[in-house]
C-alpha positions as a Markdown table, in Angstrom:
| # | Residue | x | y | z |
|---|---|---|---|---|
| 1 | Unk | 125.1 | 89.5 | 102.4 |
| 2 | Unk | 126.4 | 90.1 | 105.9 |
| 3 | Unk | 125.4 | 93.2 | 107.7 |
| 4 | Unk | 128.5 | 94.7 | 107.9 |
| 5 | Unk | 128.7 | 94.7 | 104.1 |
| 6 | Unk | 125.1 | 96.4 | 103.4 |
| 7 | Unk | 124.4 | 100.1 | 102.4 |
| 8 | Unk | 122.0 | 101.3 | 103.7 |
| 9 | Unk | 119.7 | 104.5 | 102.8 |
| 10 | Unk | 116.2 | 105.1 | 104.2 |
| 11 | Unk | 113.3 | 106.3 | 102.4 |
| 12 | Unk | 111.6 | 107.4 | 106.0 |
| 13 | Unk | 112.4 | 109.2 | 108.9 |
| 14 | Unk | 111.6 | 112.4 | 110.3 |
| 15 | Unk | 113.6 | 115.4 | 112.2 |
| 16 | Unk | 111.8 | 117.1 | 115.4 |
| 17 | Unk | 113.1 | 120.7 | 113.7 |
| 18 | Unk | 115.1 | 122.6 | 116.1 |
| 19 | Unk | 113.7 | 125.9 | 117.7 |
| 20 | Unk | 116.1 | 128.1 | 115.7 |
| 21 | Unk | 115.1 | 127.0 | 112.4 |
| 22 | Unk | 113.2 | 129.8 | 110.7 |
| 23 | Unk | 115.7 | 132.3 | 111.8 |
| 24 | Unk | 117.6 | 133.6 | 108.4 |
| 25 | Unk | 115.5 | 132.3 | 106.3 |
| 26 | Unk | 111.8 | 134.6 | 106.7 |
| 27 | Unk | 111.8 | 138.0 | 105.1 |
| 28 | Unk | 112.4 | 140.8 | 107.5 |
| 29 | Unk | 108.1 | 142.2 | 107.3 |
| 30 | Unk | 107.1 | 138.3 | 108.0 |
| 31 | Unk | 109.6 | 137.9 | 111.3 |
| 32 | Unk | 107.2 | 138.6 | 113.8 |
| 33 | Unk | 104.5 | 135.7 | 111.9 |
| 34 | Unk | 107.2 | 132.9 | 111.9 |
| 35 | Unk | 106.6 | 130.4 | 113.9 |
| 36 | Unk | 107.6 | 129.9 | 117.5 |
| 37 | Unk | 108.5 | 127.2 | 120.5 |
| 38 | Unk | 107.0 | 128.4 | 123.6 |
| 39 | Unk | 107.3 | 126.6 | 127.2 |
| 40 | Unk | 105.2 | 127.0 | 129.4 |
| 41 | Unk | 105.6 | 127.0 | 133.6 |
| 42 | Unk | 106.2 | 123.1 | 133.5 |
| 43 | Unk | 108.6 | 123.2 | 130.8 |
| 44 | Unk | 106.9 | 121.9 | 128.5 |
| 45 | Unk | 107.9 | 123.1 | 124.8 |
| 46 | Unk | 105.2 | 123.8 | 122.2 |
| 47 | Unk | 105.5 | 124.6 | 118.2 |
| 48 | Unk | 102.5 | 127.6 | 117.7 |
| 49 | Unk | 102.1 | 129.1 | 114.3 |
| 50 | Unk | 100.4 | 132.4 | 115.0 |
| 51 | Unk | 97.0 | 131.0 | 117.4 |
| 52 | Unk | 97.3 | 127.4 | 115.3 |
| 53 | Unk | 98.7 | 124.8 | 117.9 |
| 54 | Unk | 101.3 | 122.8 | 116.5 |
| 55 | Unk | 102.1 | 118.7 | 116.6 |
| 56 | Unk | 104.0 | 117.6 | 119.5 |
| 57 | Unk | 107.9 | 118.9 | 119.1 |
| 58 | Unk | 108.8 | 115.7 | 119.3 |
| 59 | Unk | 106.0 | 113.3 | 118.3 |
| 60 | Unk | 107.3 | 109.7 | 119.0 |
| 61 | Unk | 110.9 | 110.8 | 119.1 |
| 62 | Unk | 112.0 | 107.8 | 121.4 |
| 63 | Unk | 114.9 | 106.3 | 119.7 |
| 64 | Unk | 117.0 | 104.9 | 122.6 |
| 65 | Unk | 114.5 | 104.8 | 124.9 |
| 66 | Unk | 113.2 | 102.0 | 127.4 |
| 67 | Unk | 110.6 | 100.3 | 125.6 |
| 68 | Unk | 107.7 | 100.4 | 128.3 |
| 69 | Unk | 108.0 | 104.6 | 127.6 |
| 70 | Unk | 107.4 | 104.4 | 123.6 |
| 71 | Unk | 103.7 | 106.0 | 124.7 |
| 72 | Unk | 105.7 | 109.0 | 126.0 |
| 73 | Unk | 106.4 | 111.8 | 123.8 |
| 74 | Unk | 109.1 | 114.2 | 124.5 |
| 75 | Unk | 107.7 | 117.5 | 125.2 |
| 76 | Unk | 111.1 | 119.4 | 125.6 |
| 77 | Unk | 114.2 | 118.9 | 123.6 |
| 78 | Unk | 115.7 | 117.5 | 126.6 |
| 79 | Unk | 113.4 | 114.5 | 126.5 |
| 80 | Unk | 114.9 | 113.1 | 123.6 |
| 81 | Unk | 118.3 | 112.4 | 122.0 |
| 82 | Unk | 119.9 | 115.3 | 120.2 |
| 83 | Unk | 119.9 | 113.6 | 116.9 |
| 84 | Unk | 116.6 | 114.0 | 117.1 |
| 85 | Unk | 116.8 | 118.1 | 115.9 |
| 86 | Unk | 120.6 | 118.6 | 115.8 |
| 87 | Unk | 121.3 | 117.8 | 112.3 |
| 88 | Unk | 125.3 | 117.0 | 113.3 |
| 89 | Unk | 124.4 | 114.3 | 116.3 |
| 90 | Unk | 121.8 | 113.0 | 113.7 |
| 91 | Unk | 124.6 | 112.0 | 111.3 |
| 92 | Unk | 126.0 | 110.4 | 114.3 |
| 93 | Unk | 123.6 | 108.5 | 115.2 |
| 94 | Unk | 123.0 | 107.1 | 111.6 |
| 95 | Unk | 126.5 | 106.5 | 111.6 |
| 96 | Unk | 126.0 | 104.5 | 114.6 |
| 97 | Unk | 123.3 | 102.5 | 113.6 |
| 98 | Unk | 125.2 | 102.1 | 110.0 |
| 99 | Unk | 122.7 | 104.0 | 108.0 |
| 100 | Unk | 124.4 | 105.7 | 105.4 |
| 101 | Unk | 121.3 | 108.0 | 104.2 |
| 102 | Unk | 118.2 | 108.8 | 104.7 |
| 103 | Unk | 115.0 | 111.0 | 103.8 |
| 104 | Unk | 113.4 | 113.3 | 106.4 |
| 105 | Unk | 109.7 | 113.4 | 107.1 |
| 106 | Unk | 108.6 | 117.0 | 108.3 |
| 107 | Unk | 107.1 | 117.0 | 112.3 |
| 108 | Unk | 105.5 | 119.9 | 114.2 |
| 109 | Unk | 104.3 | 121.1 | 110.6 |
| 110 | Unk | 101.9 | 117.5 | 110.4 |
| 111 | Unk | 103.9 | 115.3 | 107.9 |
| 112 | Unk | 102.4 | 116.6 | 104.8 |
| 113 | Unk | 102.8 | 120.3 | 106.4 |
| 114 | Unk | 98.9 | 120.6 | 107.5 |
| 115 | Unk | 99.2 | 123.1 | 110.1 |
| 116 | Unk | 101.6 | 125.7 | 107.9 |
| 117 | Unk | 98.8 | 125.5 | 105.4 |
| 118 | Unk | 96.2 | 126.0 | 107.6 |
| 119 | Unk | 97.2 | 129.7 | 108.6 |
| 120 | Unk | 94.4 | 131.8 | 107.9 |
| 121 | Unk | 96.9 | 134.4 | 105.7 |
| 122 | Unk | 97.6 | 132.3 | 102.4 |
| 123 | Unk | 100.5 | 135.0 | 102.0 |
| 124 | Unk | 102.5 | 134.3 | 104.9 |
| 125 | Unk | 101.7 | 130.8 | 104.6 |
| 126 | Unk | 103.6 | 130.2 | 101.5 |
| 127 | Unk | 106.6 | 132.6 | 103.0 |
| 128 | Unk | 106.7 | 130.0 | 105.7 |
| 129 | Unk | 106.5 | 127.3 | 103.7 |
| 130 | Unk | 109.2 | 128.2 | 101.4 |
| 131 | Unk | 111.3 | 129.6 | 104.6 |
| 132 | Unk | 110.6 | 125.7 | 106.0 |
| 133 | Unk | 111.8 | 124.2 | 102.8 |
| 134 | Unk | 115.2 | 126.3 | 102.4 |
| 135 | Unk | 115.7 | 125.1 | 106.4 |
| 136 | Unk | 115.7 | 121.7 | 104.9 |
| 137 | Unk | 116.8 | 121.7 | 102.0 |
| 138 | Unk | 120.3 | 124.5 | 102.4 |
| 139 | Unk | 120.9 | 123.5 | 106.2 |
| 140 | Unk | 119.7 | 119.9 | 107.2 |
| 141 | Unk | 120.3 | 118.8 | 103.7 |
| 142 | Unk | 123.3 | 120.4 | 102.6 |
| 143 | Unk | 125.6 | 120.3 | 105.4 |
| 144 | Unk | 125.8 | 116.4 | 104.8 |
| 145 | Unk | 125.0 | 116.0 | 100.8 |
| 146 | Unk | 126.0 | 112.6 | 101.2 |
| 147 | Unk | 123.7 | 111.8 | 104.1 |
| 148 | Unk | 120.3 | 113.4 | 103.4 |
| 149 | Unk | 118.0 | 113.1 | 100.4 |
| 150 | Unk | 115.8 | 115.9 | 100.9 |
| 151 | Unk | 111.8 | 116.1 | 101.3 |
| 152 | Unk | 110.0 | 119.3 | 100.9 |
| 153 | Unk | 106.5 | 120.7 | 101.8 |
| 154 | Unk | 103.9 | 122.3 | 99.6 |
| 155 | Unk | 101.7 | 125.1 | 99.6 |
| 156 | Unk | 98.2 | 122.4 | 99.3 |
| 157 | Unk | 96.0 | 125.4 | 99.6 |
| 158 | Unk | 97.3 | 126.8 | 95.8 |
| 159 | Unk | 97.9 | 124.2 | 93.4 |
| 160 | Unk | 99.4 | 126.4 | 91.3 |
| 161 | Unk | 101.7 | 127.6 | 94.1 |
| 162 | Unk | 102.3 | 124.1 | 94.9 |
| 163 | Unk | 103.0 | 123.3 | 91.4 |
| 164 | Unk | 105.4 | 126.1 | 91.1 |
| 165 | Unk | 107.8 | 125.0 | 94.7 |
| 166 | Unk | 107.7 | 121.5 | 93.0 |
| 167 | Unk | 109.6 | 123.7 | 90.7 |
| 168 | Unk | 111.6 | 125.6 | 92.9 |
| 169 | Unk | 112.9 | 122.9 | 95.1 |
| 170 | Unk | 113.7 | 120.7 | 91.5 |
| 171 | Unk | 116.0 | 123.5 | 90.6 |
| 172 | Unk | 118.1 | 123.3 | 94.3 |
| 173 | Unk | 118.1 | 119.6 | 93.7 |
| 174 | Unk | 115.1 | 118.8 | 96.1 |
| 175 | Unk | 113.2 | 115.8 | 94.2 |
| 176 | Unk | 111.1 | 114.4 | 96.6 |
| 177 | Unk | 108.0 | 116.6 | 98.3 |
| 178 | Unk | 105.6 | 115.2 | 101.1 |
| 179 | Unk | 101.7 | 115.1 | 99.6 |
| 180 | Unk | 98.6 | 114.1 | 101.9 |
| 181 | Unk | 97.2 | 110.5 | 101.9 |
| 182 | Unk | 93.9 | 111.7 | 101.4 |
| 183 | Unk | 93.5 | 115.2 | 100.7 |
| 184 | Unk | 90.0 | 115.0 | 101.0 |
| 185 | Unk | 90.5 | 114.1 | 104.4 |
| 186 | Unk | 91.9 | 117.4 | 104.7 |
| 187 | Unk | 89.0 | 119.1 | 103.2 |
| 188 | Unk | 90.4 | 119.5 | 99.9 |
| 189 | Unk | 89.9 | 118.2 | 96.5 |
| 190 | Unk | 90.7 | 114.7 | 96.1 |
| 191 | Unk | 93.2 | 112.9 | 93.9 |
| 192 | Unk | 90.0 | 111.8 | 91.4 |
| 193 | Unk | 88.9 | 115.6 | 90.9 |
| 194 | Unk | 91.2 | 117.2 | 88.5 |
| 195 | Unk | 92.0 | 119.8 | 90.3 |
| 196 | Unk | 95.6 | 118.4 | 91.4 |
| 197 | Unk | 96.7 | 117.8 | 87.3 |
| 198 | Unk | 99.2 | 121.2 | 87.6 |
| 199 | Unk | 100.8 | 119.7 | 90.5 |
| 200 | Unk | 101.1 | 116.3 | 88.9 |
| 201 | Unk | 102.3 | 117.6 | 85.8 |
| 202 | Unk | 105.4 | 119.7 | 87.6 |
| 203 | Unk | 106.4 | 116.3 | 89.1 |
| 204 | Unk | 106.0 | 114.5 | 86.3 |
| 205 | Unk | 108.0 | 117.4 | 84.3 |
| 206 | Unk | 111.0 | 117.1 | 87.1 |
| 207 | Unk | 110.9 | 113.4 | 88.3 |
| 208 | Unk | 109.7 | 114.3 | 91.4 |
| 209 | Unk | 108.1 | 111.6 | 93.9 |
| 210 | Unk | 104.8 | 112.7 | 95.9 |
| 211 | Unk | 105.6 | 110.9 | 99.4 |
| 212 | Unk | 102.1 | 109.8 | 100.9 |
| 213 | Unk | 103.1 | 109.2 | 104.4 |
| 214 | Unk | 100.8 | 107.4 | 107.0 |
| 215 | Unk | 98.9 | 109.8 | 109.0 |
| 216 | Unk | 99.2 | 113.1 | 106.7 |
| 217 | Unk | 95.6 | 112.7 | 106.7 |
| 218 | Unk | 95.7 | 113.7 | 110.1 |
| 219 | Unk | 93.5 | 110.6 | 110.8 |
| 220 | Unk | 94.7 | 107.4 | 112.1 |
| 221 | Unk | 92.7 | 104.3 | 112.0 |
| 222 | Unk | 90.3 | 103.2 | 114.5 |
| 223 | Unk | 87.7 | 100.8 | 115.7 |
| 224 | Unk | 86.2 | 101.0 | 119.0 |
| 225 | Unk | 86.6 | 104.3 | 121.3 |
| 226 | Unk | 87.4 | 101.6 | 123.9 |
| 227 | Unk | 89.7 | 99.4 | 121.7 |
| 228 | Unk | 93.1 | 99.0 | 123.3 |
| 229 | Unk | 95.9 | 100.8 | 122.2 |
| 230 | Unk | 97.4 | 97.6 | 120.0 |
| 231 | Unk | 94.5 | 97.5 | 117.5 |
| 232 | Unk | 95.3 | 100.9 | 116.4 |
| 233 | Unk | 99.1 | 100.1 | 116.3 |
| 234 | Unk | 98.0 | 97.1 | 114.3 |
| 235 | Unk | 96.1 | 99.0 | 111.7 |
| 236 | Unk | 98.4 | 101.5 | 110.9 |
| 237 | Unk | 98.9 | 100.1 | 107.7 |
| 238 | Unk | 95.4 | 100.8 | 106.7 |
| 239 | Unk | 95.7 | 104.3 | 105.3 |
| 240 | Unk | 98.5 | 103.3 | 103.1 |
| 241 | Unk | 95.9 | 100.8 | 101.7 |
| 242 | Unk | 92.9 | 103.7 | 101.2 |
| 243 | Unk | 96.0 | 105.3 | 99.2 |
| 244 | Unk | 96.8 | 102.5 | 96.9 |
| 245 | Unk | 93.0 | 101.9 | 96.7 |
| 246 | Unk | 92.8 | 105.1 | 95.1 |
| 247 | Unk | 95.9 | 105.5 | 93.0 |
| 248 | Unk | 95.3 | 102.4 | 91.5 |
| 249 | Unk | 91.9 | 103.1 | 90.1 |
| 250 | Unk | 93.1 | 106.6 | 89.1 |
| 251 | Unk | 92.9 | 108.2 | 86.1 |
| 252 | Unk | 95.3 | 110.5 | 85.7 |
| 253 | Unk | 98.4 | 108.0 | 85.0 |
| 254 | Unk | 98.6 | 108.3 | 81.3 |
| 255 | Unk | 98.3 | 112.4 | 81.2 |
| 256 | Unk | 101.5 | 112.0 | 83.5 |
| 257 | Unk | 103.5 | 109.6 | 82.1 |
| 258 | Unk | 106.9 | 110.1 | 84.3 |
| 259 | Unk | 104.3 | 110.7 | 87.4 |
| 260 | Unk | 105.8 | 108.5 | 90.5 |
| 261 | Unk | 104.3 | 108.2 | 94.1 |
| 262 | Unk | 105.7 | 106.7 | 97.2 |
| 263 | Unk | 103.8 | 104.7 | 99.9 |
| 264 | Unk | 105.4 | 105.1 | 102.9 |
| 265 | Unk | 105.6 | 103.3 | 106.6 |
| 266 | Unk | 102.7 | 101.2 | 105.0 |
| 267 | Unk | 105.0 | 97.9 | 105.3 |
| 268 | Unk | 104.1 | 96.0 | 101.8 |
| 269 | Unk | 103.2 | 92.5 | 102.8 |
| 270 | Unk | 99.4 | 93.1 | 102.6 |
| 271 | Unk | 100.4 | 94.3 | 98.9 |
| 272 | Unk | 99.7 | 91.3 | 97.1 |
| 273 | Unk | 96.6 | 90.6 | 98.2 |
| 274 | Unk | 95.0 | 94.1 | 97.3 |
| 275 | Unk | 96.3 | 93.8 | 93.7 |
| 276 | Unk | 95.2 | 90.1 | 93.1 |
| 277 | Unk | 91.5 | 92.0 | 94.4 |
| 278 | Unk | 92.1 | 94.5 | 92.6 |
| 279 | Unk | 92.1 | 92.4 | 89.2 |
| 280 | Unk | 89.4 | 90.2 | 90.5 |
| 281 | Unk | 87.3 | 93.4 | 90.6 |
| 282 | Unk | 88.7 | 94.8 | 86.8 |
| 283 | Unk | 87.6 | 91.1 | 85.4 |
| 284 | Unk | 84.1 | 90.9 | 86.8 |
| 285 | Unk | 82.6 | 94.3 | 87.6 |
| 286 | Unk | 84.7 | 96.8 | 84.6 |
| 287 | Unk | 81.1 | 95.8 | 82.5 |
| 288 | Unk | 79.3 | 98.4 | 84.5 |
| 289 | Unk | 82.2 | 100.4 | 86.1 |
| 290 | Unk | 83.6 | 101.3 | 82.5 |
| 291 | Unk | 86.9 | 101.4 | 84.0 |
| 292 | Unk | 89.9 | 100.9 | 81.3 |
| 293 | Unk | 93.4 | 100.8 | 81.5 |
| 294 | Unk | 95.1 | 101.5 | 77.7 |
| 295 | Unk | 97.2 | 99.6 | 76.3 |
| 296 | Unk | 96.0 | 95.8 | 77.7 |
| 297 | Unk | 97.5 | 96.8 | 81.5 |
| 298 | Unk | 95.5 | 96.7 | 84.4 |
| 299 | Unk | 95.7 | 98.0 | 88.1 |
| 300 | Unk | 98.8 | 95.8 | 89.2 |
| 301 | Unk | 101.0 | 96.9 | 86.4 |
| 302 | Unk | 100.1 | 100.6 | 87.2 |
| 303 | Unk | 101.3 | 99.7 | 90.7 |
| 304 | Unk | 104.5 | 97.8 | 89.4 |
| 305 | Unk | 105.2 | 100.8 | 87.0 |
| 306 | Unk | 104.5 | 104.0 | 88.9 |
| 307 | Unk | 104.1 | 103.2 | 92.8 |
| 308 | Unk | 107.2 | 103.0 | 95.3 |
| 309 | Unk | 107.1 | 101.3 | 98.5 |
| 310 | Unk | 108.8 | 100.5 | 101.1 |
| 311 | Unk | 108.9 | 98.6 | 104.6 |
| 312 | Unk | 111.4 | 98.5 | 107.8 |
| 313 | Unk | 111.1 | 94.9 | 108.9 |
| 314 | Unk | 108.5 | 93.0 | 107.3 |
| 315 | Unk | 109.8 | 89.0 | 106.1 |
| 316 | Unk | 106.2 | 88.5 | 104.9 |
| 317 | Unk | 106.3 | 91.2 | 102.2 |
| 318 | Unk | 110.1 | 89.9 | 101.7 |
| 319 | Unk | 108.9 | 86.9 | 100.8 |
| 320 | Unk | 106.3 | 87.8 | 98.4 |
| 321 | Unk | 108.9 | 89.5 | 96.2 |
| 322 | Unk | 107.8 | 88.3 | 93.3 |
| 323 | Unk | 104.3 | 89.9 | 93.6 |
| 324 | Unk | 106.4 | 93.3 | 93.5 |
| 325 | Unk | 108.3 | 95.4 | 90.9 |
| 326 | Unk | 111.5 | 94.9 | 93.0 |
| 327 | Unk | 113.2 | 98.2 | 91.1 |
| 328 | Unk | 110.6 | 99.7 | 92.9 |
| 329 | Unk | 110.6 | 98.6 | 97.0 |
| 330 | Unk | 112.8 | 100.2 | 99.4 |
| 331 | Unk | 114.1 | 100.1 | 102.9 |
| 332 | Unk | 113.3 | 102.7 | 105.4 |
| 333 | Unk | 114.4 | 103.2 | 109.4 |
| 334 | Unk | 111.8 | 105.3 | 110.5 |
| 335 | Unk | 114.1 | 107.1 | 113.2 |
| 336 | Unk | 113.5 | 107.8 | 115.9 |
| 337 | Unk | 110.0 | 106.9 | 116.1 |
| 338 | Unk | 109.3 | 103.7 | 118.0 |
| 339 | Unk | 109.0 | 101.0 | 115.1 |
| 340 | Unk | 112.7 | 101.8 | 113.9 |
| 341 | Unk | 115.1 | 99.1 | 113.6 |
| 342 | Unk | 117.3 | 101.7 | 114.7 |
| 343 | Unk | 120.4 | 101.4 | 115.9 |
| 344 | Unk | 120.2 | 97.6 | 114.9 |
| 345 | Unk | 118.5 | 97.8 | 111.8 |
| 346 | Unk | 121.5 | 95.7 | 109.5 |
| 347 | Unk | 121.1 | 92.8 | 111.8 |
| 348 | Unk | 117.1 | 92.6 | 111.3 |
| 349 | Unk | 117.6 | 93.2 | 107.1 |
| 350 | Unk | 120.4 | 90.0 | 107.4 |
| 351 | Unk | 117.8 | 88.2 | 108.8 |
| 352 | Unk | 114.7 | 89.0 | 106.6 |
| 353 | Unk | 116.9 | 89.3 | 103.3 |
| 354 | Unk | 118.8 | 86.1 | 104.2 |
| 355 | Unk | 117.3 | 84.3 | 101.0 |
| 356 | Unk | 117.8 | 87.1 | 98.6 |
| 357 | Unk | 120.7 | 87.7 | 96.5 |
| 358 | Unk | 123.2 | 90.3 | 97.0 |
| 359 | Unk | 121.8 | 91.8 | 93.8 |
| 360 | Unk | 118.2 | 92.2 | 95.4 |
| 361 | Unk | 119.1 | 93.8 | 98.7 |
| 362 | Unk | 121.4 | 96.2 | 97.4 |
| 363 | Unk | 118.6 | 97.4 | 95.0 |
| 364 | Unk | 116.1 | 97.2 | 98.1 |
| 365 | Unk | 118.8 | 98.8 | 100.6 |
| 366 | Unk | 119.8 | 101.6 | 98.5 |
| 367 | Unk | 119.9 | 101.3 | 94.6 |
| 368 | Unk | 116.4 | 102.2 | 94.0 |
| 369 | Unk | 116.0 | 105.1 | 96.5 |
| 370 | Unk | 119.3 | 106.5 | 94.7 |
| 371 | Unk | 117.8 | 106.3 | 91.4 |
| 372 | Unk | 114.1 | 107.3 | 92.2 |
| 373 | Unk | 115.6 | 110.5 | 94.3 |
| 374 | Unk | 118.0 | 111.5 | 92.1 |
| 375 | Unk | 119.9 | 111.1 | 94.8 |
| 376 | Unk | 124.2 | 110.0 | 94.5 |
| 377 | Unk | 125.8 | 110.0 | 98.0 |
| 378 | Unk | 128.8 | 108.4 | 96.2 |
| 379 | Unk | 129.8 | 112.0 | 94.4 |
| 380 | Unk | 130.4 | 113.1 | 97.9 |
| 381 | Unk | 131.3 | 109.7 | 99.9 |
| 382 | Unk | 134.0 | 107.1 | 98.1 |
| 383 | Unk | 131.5 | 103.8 | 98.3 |
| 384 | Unk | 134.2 | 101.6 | 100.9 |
| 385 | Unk | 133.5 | 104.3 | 103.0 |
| 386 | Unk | 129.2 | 103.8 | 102.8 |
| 387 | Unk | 128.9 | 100.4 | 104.0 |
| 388 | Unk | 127.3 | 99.9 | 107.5 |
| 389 | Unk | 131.0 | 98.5 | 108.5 |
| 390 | Unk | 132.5 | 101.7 | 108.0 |
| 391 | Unk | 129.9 | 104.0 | 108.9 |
| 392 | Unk | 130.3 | 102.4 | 112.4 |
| 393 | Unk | 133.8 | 102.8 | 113.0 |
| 394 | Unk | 133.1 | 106.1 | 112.4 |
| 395 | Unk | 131.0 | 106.5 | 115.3 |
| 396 | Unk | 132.3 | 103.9 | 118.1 |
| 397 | Unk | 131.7 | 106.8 | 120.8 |
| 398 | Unk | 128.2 | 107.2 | 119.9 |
| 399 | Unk | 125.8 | 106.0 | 123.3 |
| 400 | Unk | 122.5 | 104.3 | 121.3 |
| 401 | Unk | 120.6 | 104.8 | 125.2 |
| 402 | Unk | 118.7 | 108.0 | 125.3 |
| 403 | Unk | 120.0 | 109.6 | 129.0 |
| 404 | Unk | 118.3 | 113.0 | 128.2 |
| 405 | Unk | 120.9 | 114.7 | 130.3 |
| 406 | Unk | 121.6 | 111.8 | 133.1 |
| 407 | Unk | 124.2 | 110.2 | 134.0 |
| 408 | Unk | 124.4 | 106.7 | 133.2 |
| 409 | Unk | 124.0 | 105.3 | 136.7 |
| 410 | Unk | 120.3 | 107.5 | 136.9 |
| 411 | Unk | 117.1 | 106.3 | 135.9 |
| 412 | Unk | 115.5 | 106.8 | 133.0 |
| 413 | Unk | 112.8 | 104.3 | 133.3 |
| 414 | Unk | 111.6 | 106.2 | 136.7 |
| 415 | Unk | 112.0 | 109.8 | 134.8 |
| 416 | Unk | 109.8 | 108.8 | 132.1 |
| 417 | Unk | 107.3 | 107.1 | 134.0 |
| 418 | Unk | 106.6 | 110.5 | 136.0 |
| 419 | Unk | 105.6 | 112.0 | 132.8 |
| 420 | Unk | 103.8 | 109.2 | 131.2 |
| 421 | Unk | 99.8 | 110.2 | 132.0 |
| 422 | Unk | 99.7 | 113.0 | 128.7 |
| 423 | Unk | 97.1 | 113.4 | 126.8 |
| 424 | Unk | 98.3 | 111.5 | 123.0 |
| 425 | Unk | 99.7 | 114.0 | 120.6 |
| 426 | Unk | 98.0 | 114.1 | 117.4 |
| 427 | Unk | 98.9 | 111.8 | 114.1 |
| 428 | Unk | 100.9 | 113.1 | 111.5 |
């Protein structure tokens, strides 16, 4: 399949949410709690939910950019593109780099919406939390229903609460919510303890996938204090493989039996490996760990059946397709953080899905993420009209180099560099 003929819809990419957004959507008493952007006398624009310091407004947002300033992260919304937090120049820019759809990953909030659940009033926290989700879900979301599949946040500090938004959000058509990596990392139960079974069971009840992005631990992985900056780039992978570690093994599969979770910006080619150990380990050692799996399976086929993935340009996984549930792997863009593909993303997946059948990449492009999201673009959009071809002739005015309010004969390169010794904004 040429490039031009693919459709594509991402299962990752994240919004750096405009200033405004809270505004119409927090009860009158909870106005004065919502939370704010401040700048402060250099310019500089912070996210601050009562005293709690948010992430970076726009953490990574550096689609566009010179490469040597992927380090540099925006910190004012005229650092970075507008389709970074304006919802109509997003759909532009998708257009542009012939994305037809794709998921959003919360930002300032930490990716599985840490700091709104770290408020110290549980009450205004879930008022903000629901206020963030109806943001998402009735402006971002439904301005373009054939555009966005939507992502919400949870209430983590309830899971009763959290259990009962799964709900809410199911019944606006929301069927996808963000869920921490590691909870435990988080100081909260982990997925082993039983305490999370009312959450599961309202996903399971609604078809609704828990998205365990990397870094909603708040952690990122790490060697040496001195290790240079590409060993943690190269390990970013790592706490998708804690997560599969531990879904694998879990025990709560067959009490959920429509339960789904979703690994993602883990790339999947170290996939294989980890279930052949994973095996190894169920053969020799379940005398003494007791571990059982009913009906004859074992940990692979609970990852085949129940786990999605997904991957933005990775030929080694590709090739190792038939380690994988393919009904199960997706594409993702991960725009406008500095590992998209973005705006060229259909000329890397002709190359790494050149010796896959048009059948296979339109399941890994965008047949699975429609059917695992509940998600049908094609309601909205007539299907000639989704192809990367078309998207793009939609958009032929759209500049793919971030000029953050230059003109094209200025500099950039020399702006950024001015900027570039900050202290690193903290992981997702």
């Amino acid at each position: 399949m040429r490039a031009d003929d693919m459709i594509l819809i991402s299962v990752d990419d994240h919004i750096a949410e405009p200033a405004d957004m809270f505004e119409g959507h927090v009860p009158p008493r909870y106005r004065s709690a919502a939370p704010r952007v401040e700048t402060d006398d250099r310019g500089f624009q912070q996210w601050w939910y009562g005293d709690k310091k948010g992430r970076n407004l726009g953490l990574n947002a550096v689609a566009g950019k010179p490469r040597e300033m992927y380090n540099v992260n925006p910190s004012s919304y005229s650092e970075m593109r507008p389709g970074c937090y304006d919802v109509h120049e997003r759909v532009r820019d998708m257009s542009a780099g012939g994305t037809l759809a794709g998921l959003n990953f919360p930002n300032w909030t930490g990716f599985s919406g840490q700091v709104l659940n770290e408020g110290p009033d549980r009450t205004v926290n879930e008022v903000m939390i629901r206020a963030y989700n109806d943001w998402h879900v009735d402006e971002w979301c439904a301005g373009y229903p054939d555009r966005f599949i939507p992502c919400g946040i949870l209430p983590l500090f309830d899971v009763d609460k959290a259990a009962a938004e799964v709900r809410r959000l199911a019944a606006k058509g929301c069927r996808a919510v963000t869920f921490s990596e590691n909870p435990a990392a988080l100081r909260m139960p982990s997925i082993h303890s039983g305490h999370w079974d009312p959450l599961f069971a309202a996903c399971s009840d609604e078809g609704t996938v828990l998205c365990l992005h990397v870094g909603s631990s708040s952690r990122s992985a790490a060697t040496s204090a001195d290790a240079p900056p590409s060993v943690a780039m190269g390990l970013s992978s790592a706490m998708s493989i804690y997560s599969l570690g531990d879904l694998i093994w879990a025990d709560f599969w067959w009490r959920f039996p429509e339960l789904t979770f979703s690994l993602t910006e883990g790339d999947i080619g170290w996939i294989p490996y980890f279930l052949q150990r994973a095996e190894h380990i169920q053969d020799r050692h379940s005398g003494w760990t007791g571990h059982r799996f009913p009906g004859g399976m074992g940990p692979a086929e609970v990852f085949r059946q129940r786990i999605l993935c997904c991957f933005i340009n990775d030929p080694v996984g590709v090739s190792l397709l038939d380690h994988f549930n393919i009904d199960n792997v997706c594409w993702e863009s991960d725009f406008p953080h500095s590992d998209s593909s973005w705006p060229n993303g259909p000329e890397v997946n002709e190359a790494q899905f050149a010796a896959l059948s048009d059948g296979q990449i339109n399941q890994i492009t965008h047949e699975n993420a429609i059917r695992h999201f509940s998600f049908d673009p094609f309601a909205v959009r007539p299907k000639e009209r989704c192809t990367v071809r078309a998207l793009r002739a939609e958009a032929t005015d759209v500049d793919t180099v971030t000029r953050v309010g230059r003109a094209p004969t200025d500099s950039d390169r020399d702006y950024f560099k001015n900027l570039a010794p900050r202290d690193p904004a903290p992981t997702g």
